[in-house]
C-alpha positions as CSV (number, residue, x, y, z in Angstrom):
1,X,0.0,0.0,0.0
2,X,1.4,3.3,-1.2
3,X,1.5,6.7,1.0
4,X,-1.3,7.6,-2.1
5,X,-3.8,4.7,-1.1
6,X,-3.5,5.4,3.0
7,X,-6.9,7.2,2.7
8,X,-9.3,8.2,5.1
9,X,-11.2,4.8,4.5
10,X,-8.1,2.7,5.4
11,X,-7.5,4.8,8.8
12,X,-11.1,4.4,9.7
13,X,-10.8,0.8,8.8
14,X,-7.8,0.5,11.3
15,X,-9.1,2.3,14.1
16,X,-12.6,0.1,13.9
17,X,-10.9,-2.7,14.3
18,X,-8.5,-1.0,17.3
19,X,-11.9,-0.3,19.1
20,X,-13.2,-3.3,18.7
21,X,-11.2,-4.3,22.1
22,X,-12.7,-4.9,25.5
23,X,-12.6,-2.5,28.1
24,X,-13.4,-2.1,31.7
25,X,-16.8,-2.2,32.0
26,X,-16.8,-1.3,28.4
27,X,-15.7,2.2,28.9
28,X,-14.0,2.6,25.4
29,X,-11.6,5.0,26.8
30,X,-9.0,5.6,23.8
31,X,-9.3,8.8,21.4
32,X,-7.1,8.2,17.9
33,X,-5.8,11.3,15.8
34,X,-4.2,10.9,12.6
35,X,-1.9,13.3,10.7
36,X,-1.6,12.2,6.8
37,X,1.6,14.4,6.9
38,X,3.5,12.4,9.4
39,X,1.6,9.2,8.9
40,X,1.3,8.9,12.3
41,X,-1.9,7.3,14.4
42,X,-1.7,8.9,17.9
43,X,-3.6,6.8,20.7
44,X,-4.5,9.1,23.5
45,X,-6.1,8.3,27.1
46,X,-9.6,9.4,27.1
47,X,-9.8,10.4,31.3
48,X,-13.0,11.5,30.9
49,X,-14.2,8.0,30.8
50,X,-11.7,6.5,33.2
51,X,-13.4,4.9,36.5
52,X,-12.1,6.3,39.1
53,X,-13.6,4.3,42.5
54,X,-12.8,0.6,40.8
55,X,-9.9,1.7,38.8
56,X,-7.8,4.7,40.8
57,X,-4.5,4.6,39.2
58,X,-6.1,4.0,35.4
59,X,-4.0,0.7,35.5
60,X,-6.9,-1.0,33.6
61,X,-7.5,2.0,31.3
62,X,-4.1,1.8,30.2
63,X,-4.5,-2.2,29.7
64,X,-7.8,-1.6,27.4
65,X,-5.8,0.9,25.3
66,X,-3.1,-1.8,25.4
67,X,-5.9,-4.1,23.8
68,X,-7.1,-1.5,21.2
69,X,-3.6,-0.8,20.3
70,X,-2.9,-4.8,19.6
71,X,-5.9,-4.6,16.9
72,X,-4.6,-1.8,15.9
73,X,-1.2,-3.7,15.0
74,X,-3.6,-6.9,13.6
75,X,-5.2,-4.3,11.6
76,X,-2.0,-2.5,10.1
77,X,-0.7,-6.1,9.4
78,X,-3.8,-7.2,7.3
79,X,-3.4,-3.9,5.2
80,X,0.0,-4.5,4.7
81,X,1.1,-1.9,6.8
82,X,4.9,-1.9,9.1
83,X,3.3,-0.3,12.4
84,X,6.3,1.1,13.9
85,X,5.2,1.4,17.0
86,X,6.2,3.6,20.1
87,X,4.6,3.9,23.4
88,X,4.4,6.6,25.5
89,X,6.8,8.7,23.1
90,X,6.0,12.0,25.3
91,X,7.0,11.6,29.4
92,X,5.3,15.5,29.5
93,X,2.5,14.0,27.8
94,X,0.8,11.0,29.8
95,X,-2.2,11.3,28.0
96,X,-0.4,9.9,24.4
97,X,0.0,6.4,25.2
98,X,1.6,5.4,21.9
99,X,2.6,6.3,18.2
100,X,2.4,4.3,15.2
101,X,4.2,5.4,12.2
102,X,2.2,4.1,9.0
103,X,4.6,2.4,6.4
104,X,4.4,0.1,3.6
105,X,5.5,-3.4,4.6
106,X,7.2,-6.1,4.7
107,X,7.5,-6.3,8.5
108,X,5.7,-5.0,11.9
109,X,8.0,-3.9,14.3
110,X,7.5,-2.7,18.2
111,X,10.5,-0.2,18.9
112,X,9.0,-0.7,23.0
113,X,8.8,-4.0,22.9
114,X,10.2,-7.8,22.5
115,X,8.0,-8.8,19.4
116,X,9.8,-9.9,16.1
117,X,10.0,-7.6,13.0
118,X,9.9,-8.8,9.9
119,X,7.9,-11.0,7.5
120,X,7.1,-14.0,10.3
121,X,5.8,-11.4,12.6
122,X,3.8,-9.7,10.3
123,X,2.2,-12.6,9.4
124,X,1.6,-14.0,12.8
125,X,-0.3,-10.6,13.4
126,X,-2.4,-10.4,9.7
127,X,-3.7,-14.3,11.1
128,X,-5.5,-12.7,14.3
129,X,-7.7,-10.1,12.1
130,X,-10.3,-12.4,11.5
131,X,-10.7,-13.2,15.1
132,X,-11.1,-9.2,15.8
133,X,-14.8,-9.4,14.6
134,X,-15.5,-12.6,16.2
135,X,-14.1,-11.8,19.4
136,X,-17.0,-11.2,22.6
137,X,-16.7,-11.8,26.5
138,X,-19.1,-14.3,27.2
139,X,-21.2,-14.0,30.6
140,X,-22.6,-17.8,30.1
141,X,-22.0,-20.6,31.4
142,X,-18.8,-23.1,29.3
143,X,-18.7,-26.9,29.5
144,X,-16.7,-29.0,31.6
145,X,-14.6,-29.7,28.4
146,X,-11.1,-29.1,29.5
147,X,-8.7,-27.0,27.3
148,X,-5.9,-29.3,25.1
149,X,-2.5,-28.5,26.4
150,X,-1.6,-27.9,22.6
151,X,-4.4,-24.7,23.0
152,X,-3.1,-23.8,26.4
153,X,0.5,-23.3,25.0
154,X,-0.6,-21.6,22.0
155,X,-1.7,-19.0,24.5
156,X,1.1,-19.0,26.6
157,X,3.3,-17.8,23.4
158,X,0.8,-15.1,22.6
159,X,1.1,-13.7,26.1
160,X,4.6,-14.2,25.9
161,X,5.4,-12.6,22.6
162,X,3.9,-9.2,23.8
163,X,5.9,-9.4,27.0
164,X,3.6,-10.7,29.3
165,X,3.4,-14.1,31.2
166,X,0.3,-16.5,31.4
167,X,-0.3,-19.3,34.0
168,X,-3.0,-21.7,33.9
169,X,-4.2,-22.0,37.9
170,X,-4.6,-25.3,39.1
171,X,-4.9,-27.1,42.8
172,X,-4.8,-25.1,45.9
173,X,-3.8,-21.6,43.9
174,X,-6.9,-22.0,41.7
175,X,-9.2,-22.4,44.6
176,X,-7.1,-19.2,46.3
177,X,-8.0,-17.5,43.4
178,X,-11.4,-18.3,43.2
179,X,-12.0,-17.5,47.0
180,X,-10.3,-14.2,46.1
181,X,-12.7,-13.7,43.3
182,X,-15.7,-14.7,45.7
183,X,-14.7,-11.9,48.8
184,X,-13.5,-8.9,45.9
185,X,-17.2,-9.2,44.5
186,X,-18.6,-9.1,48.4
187,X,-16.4,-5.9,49.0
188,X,-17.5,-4.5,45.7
189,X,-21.4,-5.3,46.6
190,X,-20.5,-3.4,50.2
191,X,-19.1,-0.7,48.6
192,X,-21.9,2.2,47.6
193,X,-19.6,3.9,45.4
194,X,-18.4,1.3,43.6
195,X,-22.0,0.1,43.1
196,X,-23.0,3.1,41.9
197,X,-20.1,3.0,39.6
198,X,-21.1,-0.1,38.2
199,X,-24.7,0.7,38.2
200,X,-23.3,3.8,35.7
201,X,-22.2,1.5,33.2
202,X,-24.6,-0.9,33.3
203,X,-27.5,-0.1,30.1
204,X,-30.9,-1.5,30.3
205,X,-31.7,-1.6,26.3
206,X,-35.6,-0.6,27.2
207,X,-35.2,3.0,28.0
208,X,-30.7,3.5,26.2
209,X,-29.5,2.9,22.7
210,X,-26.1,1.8,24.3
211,X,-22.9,3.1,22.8
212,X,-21.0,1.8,25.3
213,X,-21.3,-0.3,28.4
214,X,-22.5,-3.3,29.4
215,X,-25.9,-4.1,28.1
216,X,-28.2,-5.9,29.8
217,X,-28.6,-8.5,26.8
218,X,-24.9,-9.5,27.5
219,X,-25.1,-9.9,31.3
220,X,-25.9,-13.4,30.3
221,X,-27.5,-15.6,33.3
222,X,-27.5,-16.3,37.3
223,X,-24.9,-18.8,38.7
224,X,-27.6,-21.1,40.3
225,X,-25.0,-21.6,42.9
226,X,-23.6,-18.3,43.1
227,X,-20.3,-19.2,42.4
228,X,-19.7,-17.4,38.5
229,X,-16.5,-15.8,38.6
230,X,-18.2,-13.2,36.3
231,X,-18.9,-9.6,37.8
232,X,-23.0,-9.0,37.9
233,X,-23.6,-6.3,36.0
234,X,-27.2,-6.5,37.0
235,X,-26.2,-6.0,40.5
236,X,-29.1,-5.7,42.6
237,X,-31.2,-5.1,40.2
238,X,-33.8,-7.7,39.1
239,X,-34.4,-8.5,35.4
240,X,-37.0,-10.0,33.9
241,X,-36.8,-13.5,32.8
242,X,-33.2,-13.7,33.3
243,X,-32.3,-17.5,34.3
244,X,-30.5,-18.8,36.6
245,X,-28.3,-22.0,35.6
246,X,-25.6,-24.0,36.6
247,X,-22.1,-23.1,35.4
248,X,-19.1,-25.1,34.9
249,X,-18.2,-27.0,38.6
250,X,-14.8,-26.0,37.8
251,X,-13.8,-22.8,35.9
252,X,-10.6,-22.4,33.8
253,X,-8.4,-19.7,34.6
254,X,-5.4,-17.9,33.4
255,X,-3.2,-15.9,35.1
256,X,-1.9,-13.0,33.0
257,X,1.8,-11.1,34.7
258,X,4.0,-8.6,33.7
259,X,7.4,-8.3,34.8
260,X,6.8,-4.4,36.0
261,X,4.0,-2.6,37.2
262,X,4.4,1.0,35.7
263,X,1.6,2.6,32.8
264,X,4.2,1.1,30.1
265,X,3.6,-2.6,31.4
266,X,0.2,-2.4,31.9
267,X,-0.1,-1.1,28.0
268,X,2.0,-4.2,27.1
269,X,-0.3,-6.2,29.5
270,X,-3.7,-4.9,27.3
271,X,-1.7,-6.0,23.7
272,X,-0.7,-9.6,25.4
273,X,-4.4,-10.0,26.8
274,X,-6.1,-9.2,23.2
275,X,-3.9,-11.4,21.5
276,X,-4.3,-13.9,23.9
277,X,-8.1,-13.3,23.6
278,X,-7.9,-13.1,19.7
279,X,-5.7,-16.6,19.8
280,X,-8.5,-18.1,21.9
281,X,-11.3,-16.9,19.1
282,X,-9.5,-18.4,16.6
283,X,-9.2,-21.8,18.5
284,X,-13.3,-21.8,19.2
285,X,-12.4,-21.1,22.8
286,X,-14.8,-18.4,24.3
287,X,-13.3,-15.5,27.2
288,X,-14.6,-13.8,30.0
289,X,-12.9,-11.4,33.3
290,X,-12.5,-11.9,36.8
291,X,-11.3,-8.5,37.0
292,X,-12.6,-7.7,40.5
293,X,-9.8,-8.9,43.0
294,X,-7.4,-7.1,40.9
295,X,-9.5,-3.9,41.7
296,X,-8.1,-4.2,45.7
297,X,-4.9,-3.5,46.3
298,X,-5.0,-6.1,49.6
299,X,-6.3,-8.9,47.3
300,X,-4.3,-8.1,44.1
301,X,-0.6,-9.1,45.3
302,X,-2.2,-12.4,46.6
303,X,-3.3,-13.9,43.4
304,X,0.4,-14.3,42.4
305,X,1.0,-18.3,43.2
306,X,2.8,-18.3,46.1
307,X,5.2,-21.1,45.2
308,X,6.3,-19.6,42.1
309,X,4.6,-16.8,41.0
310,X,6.6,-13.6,39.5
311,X,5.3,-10.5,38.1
312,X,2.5,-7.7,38.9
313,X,-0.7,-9.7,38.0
314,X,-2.5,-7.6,35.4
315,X,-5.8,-9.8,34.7
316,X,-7.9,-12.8,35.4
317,X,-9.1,-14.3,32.3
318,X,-12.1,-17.0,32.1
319,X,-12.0,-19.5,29.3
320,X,-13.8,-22.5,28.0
321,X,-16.4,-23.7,25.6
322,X,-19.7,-22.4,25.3
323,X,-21.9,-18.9,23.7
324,X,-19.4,-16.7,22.2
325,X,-21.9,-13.9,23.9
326,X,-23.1,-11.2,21.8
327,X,-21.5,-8.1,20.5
328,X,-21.4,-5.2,22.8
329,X,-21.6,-1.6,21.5
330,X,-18.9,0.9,20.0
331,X,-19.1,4.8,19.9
332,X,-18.9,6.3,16.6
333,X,-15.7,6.5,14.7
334,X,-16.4,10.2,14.7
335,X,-16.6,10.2,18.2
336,X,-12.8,8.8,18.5
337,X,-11.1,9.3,15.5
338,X,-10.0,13.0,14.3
339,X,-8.0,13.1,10.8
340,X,-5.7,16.1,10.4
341,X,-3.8,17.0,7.0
């Protein structure tokens, strides 16, 4: 593709696919400029939609603009764009997470990061797009079926190739973990501001045309036996006809850790969780969060296994086999993206 054929269409086909990541609570809190001069796609913090009572130090705003800027990359690659890539090019500017310089191929590089340039990398990356559209958190219950180790290392090199580490839990750390998940999600419901935090995001589809957060079609059903490691976006709040059903007797969880704990891990945390996330799509293996122990300070730094765990633990992913769950909503591109000469 030549500097002549990057055209507005092509920037707004990039930065669809960049916000079709997931997002706490589905805040959607990136903003994208792009200056045809330069070539340049500028991904800036949107703070206006941070959340400040479950999120404080905008730790998991950074890691969803990590995730938007991994499609972003996917994107680029299945245009046959080189996304030189920079992140947080400006220290005086914390709201500019990252750069990406626009070039014609052959390879994708990451100047701020350990991933690969050149034509195996690019192609690793172009093989994720198709998973962008079919990615969605699912809020339902998976089958017992247990994930092939083949699958489970698959994901541990995606996490691994964006400079992140992934652990499957198991034995007495799972069930730490799951306990954790259990009393974060009794400190949320005691909490009245984070309730009404949640309570914000949540959109009941009767009375909102969602553009963002969690509607109540995807809040998916009741753990019959209350022990979903999914947050309730319903909260206290009853909804009709909503079922309540038995979900798997013993969840799958993975671990995801990076080796620091500053805003330029956790945006290498978001682009290892979305391409684990897109790798999973792509094997038929549907995703959900356990975000809410990581939202405590006193409950995050026990997660880490306490045998051998290393790293800051940057998410709590769900996985299994089951409903794919249905597409959320997305702002306008207008509403995001700004193209400047």
């Amino acid at each position: 593709m030549s500097a002549q054929t990057l055209t507005d269409a092509v920037v707004t086909e990039l930065v669809a696919d960049a916000t079709a990541a997931p997002s706490m609570h589905n805040a959607q809190p990136w903003l994208f400029r792009y200056g045809h001069r330069s070539r340049t796609l500028a991904l800036r913090a949107d703070f206006e939609r941070r959340i400040p009572e479950a999120d404080p130090t905008g730790r998991a705003l950074h890691v969803g603009c990590g995730a938007a800027l991994l499609n972003l990359r996917v994107s680029a690659a299945h245009h046959g764009l080189d996304a030189a890539t920079t992140l947080l090019p400006d220290p005086s500017d914390p709201v500019l997470l990252a750069s990406v310089r626009l070039d014609d191929g052959p390879g994708v590089r990451l100047d701020d990061g350990p991933d690969a340039s050149g034509g195996r990398a690019e192609e690793a990356l172009r093989a994720l797009h198709p998973a962008i559209a079919d990615r969605h958190t699912s809020r339902y219950p998976f089958d017992e079926q247990v994930i092939p180790d083949d699958v489970r290392a698959r994901l541990v090199r995606a996490a691994r190739a964006e400079g992140a580490g992934l652990v499957f839990l198991a034995g007495p750390h799972l069930e730490t973990v799951l306990g954790l998940i259990r009393d974060a999600e009794g400190y949320d419901r005691g909490d009245p501001a984070r309730e009404a935090e949640q309570e914000h995001w949540a959109r009941y589809t009767k009375t909102d045309a969602p553009v963002d957060g969690i509607p109540d079609y995807t809040f998916g059903p009741r753990d019959a036996a209350e022990r979903a490691t999914n947050r309730d976006f319903a909260g206290s709040v009853p909804v009709a006809g909503r079922a309540r059903v038995p979900f798997e007797h013993q969840p799958q969880l993975a671990l995801l850790s990076t080796g620091g704990d500053r805003p330029a891990d956790w945006l290498r945390a978001g682009q290892a969780l979305e391409r684990v996330l897109l790798t999973a799509t792509l094997d038929a293996v549907s995703t959900s969060f356990a975000t809410q122990p990581l939202e405590w300070p006193d409950l995050r730094w026990v997660l880490r296994d306490p045998v051998h765990g290393t790293g800051d633990p940057q998410m709590i992913i769900r996985l299994g086999y089951g409903p794919t769950g249905p597409r959320t909503p997305r702002r306008p591109l207008d509403r995001v993206l700004t193209i400047e000469p």
